[in-house]
C-alpha positions, -999 to 999 in steps of 0.1 A, spaced: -126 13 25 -100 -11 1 -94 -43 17 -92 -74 -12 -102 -99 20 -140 -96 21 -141 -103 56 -127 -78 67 -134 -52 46 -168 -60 59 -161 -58 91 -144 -25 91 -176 -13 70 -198 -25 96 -174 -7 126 -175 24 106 -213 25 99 -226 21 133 -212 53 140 -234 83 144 -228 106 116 -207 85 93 -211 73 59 -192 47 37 -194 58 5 -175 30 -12 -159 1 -8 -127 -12 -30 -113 -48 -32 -80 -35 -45 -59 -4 -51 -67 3 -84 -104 5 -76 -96 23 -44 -84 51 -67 -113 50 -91 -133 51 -62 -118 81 -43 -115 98 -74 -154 94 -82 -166 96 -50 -144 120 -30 -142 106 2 -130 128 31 -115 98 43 -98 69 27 -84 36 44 -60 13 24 -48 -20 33 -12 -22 22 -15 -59 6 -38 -56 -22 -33 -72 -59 -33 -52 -91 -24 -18 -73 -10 -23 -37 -23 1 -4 8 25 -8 8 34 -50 -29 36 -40 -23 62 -15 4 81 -37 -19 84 -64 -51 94 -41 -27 121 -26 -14 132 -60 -48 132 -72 -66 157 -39 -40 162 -13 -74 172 11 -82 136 12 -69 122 45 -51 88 42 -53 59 70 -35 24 60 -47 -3 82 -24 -30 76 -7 -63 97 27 -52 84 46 -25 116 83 -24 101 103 7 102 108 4 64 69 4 55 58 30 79 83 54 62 67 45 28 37 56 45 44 86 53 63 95 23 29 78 5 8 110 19 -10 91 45 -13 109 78 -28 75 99 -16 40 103 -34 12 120 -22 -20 127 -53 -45 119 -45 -66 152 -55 -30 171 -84 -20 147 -111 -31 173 -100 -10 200 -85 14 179 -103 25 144 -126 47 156 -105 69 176 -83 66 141 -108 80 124 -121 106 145 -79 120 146 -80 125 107 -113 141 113 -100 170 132 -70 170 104 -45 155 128 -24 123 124 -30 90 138 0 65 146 9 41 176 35 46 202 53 17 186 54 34 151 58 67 164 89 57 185 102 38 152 102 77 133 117 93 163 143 66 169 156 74 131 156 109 138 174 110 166 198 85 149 204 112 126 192 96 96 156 89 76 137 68 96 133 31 76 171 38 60 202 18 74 235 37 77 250 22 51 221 22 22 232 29 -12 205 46 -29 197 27 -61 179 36 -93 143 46 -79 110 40 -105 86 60 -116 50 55 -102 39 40 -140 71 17 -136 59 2 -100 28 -7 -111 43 -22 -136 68 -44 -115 42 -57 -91 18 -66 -115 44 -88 -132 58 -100 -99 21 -113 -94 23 -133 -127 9 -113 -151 15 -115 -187 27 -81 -209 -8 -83 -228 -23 -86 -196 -6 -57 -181 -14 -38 -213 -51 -43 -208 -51 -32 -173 -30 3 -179 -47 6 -219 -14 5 -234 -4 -14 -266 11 -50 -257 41 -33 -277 45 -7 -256 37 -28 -219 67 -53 -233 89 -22 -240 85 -4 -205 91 -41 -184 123 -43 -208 133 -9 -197 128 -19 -159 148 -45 -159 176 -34 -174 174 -2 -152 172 -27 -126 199 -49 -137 180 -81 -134 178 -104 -158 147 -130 -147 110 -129 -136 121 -145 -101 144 -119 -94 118 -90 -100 99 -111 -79 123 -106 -52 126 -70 -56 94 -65 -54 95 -81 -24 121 -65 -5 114 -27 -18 76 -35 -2 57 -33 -34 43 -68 -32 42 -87 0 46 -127 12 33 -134 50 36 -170 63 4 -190 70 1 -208 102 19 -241 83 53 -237 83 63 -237 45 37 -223 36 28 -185 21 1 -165 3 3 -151 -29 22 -120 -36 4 -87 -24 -20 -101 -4 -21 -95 31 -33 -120 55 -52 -104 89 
C-alpha cells in the first residue's frame, strides 16, 4: 500500500487487514519506495495513490508492471478525469478507485483483482466507452497533436524538478553524476522547447505527472504531487 498521507495509508492498511485471509506485506510513502517494495516483497497486489512525491502513482505502476507483469495494479486516487484514467490503463493497472468510494468499495476492489479481473466504476468505465464509441482513444481530444513523448528515466526527471529539486539532488536520488543529471534536464528541455523551471512546472502539470488540488481556502493549493483525500 503507497500512500505519502499517513492517514490514510493507515486507514486503508487497517481496511485491508481486518480481512480474513489477507496480509499487507508493505507499506510505501511514495512511488519510488512502492517500487523497491514490490520489487523486494512481491506483492500479489499493489495499490498506488496517483499523487505521491519523488516517483508519482502512475511511473510507479509502469515500472511495477515492467518489472512482473503478474502483479495486479489498483490506483486509489481523488483524481476521476478521462485523461488520468487512460494513463492508468496504459500504466498496467487493471483497478481504479476513487478514495471518496474506498469505504464502500475497496474491498470488493480487491477481491476483483483477486480473481484476475479488473475493477473500475460505472463513471470511469462509461468515460473509456464514451471515447471508444467516439472513435478515438479514450482521454485524447479530436484535435490533439501528438508532441514529443519522454522516456520513463526523463519523467522522473521532470517531476522531481517540477517539485524543486536541485540537479545534485536529482543525481543523488537516480546515482547519477551531477554532470550527467544537469545534462539529461538540458536535454528535456530543449526536446521540450521550454526555456524556464515554471514552465516545466506547468507541463508537468497538465501531462498529469505532478498534481496541484485546491484546499478548502480559495487561493490556496498543495504542493506539487501530492494528493489531498
Amino acid at each position: 500500500m503507497a500512500d505519502d498521507h499517513e492517514v490514510v495509508r493507515r486507514g486503508v492498511v487497517a481496511m485491508l487487514s481486518a480481512h480474513p485471509g489477507w496480509q499487507v506485506c508493505g507499506e510505501a510513502v511514495d512511488g519510488r519506495d512502492a517500487v523497491e517494495k514490490a520489487t523486494q516483497l512481491n506483492p500479489d497486489i499493489v495499490i498506488l495513490d496517483i499523487g505521491m512525491p519523488n516517483l508519482n502513482g502512475l511511473e510507479a505502476a509502469r515500472q511495477i508492471y515492467r518489472h512482473n507483469p503478474r502483479h495486479r495494479i489498483l490506483i486509489l486516487t481523488i483524481t476521476d478525469t478521462e485523461q488520468v484514467v487512460v494513463e492508468v490503463l496504459k500504466a498496467g493497472a487493471t483497478g481504479y478507485l476513487l478514495k471518496s468510494d474506498a469505504g464502500r468499495d475497496l474491498i470488493a476492489a480487491v477481491e476483483t483483482l483477486q480473481r484476475n479481473s479488473t475493477f473500475f466504476n460505472s463513471r470511469v468505465g462509461q468515460m473509456v466507452l464514451s471515447g471508444f464509441l467516439n472513435g478515438r482513444e479514450p482521454g485524447v481530444p479530436a484535435d490533439n497533436a501528438t508532441g514529443p513523448s519522454l522516456t520513463s528515466r526523463e519523467r522522473e526527471i521532470v517531476q522531481m524538478l517540477a517539485e524543486g529539486k536541485s540537479s545534485k539532488e536529482v543525481a543523488v536520488a537516480l546515482n547519477l553524476s551531477v554532470k550527467t543529471a544537469e545534462t539529461h534536464r538540458s536535454n528535456i528541455m530543449r526536446k521540450l522547447g521550454l526555456h524556464s523551471v515554471s514552465a516545466l512546472v506547468l507541463f508537468a502539470i497538465r501531462n498529469n505527472i505532478v498534481q496541484i488540488q485546491m484546499l478548502g481556502t480559495p487561493g490556496e493549493m498543495s504542493a506539487p504531487g501530492s494528493d489531498v483525500a
